[in-house]
C-alpha positions in Angstrom: 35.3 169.9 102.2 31.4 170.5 101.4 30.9 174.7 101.1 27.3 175.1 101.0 25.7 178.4 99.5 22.0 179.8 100.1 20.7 181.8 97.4 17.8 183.9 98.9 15.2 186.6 97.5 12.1 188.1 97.4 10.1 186.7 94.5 10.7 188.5 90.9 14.3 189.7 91.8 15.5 187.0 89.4 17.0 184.4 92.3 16.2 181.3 90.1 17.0 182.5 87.3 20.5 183.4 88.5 20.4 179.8 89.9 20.0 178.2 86.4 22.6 179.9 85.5 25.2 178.8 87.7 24.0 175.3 87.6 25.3 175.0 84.0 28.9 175.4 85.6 27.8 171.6 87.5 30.7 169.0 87.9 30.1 165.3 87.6 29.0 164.3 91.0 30.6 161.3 91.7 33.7 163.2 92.3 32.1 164.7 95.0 31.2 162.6 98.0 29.1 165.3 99.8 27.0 166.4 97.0 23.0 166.4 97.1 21.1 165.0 95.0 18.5 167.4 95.0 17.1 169.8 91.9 17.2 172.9 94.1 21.1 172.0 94.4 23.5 173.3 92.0 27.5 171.8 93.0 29.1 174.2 90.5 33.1 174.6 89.7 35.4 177.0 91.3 36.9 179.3 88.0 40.5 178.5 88.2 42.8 178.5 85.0 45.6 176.9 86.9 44.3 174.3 86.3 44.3 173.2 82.6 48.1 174.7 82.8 49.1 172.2 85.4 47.1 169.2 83.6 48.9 170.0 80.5 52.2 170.2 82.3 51.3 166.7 83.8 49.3 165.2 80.7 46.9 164.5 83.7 43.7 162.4 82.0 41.3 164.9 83.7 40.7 167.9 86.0 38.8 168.1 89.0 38.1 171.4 90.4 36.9 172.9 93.7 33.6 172.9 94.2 31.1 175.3 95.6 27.5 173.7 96.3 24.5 176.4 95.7 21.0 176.6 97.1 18.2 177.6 95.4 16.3 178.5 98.9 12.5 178.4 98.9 11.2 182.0 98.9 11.0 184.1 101.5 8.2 186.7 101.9 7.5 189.3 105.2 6.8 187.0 107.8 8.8 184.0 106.8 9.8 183.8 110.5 6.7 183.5 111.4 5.9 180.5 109.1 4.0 182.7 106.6 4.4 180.9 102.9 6.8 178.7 103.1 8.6 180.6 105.6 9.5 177.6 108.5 11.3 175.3 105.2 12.9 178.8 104.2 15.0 178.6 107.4 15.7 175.5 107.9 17.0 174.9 104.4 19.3 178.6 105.3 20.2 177.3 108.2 22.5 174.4 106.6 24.3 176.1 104.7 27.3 177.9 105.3 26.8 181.3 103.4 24.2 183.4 102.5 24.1 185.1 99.0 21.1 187.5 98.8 20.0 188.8 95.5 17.8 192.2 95.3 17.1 193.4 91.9 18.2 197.2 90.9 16.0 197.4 87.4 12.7 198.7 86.7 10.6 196.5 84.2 6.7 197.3 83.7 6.5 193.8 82.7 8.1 192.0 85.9 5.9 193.0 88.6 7.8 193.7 91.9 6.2 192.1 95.0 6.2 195.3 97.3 5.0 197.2 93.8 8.4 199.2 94.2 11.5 198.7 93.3 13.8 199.3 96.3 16.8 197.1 97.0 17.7 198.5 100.3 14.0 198.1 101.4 14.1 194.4 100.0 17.2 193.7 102.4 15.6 195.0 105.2 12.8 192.5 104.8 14.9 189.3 104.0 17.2 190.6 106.8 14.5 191.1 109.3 13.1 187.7 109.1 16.6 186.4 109.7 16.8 188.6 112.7 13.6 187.3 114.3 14.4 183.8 113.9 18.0 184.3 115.6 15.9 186.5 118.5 13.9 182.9 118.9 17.0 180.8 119.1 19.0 183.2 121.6 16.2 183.8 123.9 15.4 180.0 123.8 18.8 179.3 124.4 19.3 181.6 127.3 16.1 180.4 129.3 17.6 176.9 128.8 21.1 178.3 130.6 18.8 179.9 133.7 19.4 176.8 136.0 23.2 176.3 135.4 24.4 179.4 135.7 22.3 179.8 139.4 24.6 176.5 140.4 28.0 178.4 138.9 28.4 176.4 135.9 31.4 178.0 134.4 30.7 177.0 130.6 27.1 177.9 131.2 27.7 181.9 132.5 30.5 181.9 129.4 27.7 181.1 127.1 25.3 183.5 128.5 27.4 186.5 128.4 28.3 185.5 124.9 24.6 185.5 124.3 23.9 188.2 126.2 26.1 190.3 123.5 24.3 188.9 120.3 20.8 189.7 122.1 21.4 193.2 122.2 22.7 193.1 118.3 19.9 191.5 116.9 17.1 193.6 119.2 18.4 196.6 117.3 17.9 195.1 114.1 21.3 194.8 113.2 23.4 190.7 111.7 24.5 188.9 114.8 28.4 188.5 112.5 28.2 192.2 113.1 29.3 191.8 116.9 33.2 191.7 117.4 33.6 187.8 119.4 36.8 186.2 119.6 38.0 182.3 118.6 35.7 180.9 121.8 33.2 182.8 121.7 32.8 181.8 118.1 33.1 178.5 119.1 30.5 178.6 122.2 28.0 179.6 120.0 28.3 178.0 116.7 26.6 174.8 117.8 23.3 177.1 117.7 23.8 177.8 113.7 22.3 181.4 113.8 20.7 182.5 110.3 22.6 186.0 110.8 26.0 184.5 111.9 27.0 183.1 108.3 29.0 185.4 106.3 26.7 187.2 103.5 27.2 188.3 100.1 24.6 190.2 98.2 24.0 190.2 94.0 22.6 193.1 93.0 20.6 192.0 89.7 20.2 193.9 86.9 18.6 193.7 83.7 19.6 194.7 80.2 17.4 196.8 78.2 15.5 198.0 81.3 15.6 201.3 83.6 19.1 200.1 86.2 19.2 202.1 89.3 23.4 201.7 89.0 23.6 203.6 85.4 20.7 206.4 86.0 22.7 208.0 89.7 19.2 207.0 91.4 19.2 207.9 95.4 18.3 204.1 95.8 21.4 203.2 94.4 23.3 205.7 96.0 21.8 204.4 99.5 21.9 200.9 98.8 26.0 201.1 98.2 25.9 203.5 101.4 24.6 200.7 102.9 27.1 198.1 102.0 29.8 201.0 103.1 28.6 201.4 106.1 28.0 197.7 107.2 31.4 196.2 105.7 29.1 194.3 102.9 30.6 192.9 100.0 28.6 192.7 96.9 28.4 192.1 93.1 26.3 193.1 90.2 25.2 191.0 87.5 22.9 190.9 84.8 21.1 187.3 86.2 19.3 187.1 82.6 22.5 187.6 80.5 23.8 185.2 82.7 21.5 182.6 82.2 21.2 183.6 78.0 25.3 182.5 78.4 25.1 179.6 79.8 24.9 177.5 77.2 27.7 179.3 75.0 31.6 179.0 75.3 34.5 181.0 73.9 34.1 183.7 71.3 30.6 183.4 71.4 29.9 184.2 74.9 32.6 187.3 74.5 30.6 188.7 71.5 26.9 188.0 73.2 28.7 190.1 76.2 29.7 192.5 73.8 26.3 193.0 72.6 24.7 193.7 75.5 27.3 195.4 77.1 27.9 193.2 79.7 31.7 192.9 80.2 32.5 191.5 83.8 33.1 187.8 84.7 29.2 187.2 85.8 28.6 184.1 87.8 32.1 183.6 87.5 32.9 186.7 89.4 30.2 185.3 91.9 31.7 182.1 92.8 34.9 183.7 93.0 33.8 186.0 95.6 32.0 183.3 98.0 35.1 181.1 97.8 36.7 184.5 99.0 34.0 185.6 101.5 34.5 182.2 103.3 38.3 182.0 103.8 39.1 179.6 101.5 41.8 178.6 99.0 42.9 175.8 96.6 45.9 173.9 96.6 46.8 171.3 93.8 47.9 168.2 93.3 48.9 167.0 89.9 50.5 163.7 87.9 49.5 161.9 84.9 46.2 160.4 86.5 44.5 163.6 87.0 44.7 167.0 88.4 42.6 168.2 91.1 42.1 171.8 93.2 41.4 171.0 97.2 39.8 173.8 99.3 41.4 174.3 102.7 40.6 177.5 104.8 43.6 180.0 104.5 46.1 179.5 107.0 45.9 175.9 107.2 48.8 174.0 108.3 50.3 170.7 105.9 48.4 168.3 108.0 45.3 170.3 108.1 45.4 170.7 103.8 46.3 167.1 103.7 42.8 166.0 105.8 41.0 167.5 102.6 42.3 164.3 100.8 42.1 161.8 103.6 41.5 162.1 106.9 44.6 159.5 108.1 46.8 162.5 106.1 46.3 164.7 109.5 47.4 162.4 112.1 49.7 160.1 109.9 51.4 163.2 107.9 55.2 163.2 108.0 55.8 166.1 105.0 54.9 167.6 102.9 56.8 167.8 98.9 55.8 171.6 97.6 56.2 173.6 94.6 54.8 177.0 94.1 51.8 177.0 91.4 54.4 179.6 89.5 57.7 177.9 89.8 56.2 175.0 88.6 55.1 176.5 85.1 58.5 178.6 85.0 60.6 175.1 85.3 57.9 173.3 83.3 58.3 169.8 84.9 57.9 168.5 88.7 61.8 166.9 88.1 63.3 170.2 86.3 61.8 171.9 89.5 63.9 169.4 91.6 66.9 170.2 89.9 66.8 173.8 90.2 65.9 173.7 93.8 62.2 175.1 93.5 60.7 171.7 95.5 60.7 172.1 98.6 60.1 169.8 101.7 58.1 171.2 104.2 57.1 169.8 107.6 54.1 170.1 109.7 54.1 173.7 110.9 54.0 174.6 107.4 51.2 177.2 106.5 49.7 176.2 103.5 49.5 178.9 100.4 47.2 179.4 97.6 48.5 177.8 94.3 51.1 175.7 96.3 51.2 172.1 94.3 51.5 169.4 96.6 52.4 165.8 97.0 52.1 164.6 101.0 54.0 161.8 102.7 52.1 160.0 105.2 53.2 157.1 107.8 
């Protein structure tokens, strides 16, 4: 499945820079149909180290991981909803994609200029977020004038729609994300086909810099408000060091761990930040494996066989019959598909079955 992520910013908070650095972490496109060819569009490998076990295990002749496909999004600046800059290709490049990562910057540096002239990540989110707002106040309100003749005749779908509306309206006019208000499975579904900029799930990078003043290792009150805000507004974030990052990208191994070292930068980076959109859009990998290669599928969690199966082929959701599984662990334990077999760790499973994470799968299919 094609997982699309926007990275947004205001200019000098080190978007594109984090952006270069992911794109090192490319897989050959050919393997993946729904890639853009595009140089603002990064398709970048999910970090799993399944993988190489099961390809050893298989002496599979390559890997093919899942795939996250990252958005270098044209800059944003106040007014972007307005068209200000280049604010009308700003959200309609956002508005394909399916997640949102926002990056503020937490370091002072008297040699990167800051565009507001102060550094103030909460401040920075309440522009970017702002703009998103007014955009979705647009598309709601245009939407709703649109419903104003079916629901006078009764149309039942119509005055479902509305009052569905009606609910995101009053989100957004008090500045707050329209996936802040609490819909259920049809009301997602009523209004999904308008592809509100605030709807997408969001994940925010807060960017640091080494060597520089970082609001997250001095106990600054904009620190303390910005994680207050995250708190408060069930927000998941990361923080990174984008320019470390990027300084990284070309190393490998021992290297990378002692340039980490040396600037005392010790977490997974970009790694940790791919990781945790996979996660922030309800999504898993299952495997299949054998000598040709070994490959990691995305499928939303909770999928059933058939479901998991469409990721390969469509025909695999009508046409699936079952399902042969082995548990990613089991699998390494016995150390062979057949000793697994023999010991009664594969499994047949049938179409109610709900997928799991790490679950190595071969289908059978009418």
């Amino acid at each position: 499945m094609s997982l699309s992520v926007g990275i947004v910013g205001l200019p000098n908070v080190g978007k594109s820079t984090l952006f270069n650095a992911l794109t090192k972490k490319s897989v050959a496109m050919e393997n993946y149909p729904f890639c853009t060819i595009d140089p603002s569009v990064g398709v970048v490998a999910v970090p799993d180290g399944r993988l190489q076990t099961l390809a050893s295990i298989s002496g599979s002749e390559q890997i093919l991981p899942a795939a996250v496909e990252f958005v270098d999004i044209a800059g944003l600046v106040k007014g972007a909803s307005a068209g200000e800059g280049l604010g009308n290709k700003f959200l309609a490049n956002i508005r394909e994609t399916d997640m949102i990562v926002e990056v503020v910057r937490i370091f002072e540096d008297d040699d990167v200029h800051h565009v507001s002239g102060l550094v103030d990540p909460l401040a920075d989110i309440e522009i970017i977020n702002l703009e998103l707002i007014f955009a979705d106040l647009e598309t709601v309100k245009k939407r709703l004038n649109g419903l104003e003749k079916d629901v006078k005749r009764g149309d039942k779908s119509a005055i479902s729609e509305k009052l569905c509306l009606e609910k995101i309206l009053v989100v957004l006019e008090v500045g707050k994300l329209a996936n802040t208000v609490d819909l259920n499975a049809e009301e997602k579904k009523i209004v999904s086909g308008l592809h509100l900029l605030t709807m997408k799930p969001f994940l925010y990078v807060c960017n640091k810099k080494a060597g520089a003043r970082n609001l997250d290792e001095t106990d600054d009150d904009r620190w303390r408000d910005l994680t207050q805000y995250f708190e408060d507004t069930n927000m998941d974030y990361i923080v990174l060091d984008a320019g470390v990052e990027h300084e990284l990208k070309d190393l490998d191994g021992d290297e990378k761990n002692e340039f980490r070292r040396e600037y005392g930068s010790q977490d997974a980076g970009v790694d940790s930040l791919i990781r945790a959109c996979y996660t922030r859009l309800g999504l898993m990998s299952y495997f299949t494996t054998g000598e040709k290669e070994t490959r990691a599928w995305t499928v939303p969690i909770g999928s059933t066989g058939p479901e998991a199966g469409g990721a390969i082929h469509t025909d695999f959701v009508k046409k699936y019959i079952r399902a042969q599984v082995v548990t990613f662990d089991d699998l390494v334990e016995c150390g062979s598909i057949k000793q697994a077999r023999e010991e009664g760790k594969l499994r047949f499973e049938g179409k109610e079955y709900i997928v799991k994470d790490g679950d190595v799968i071969e289908f059978m299919h009418s």
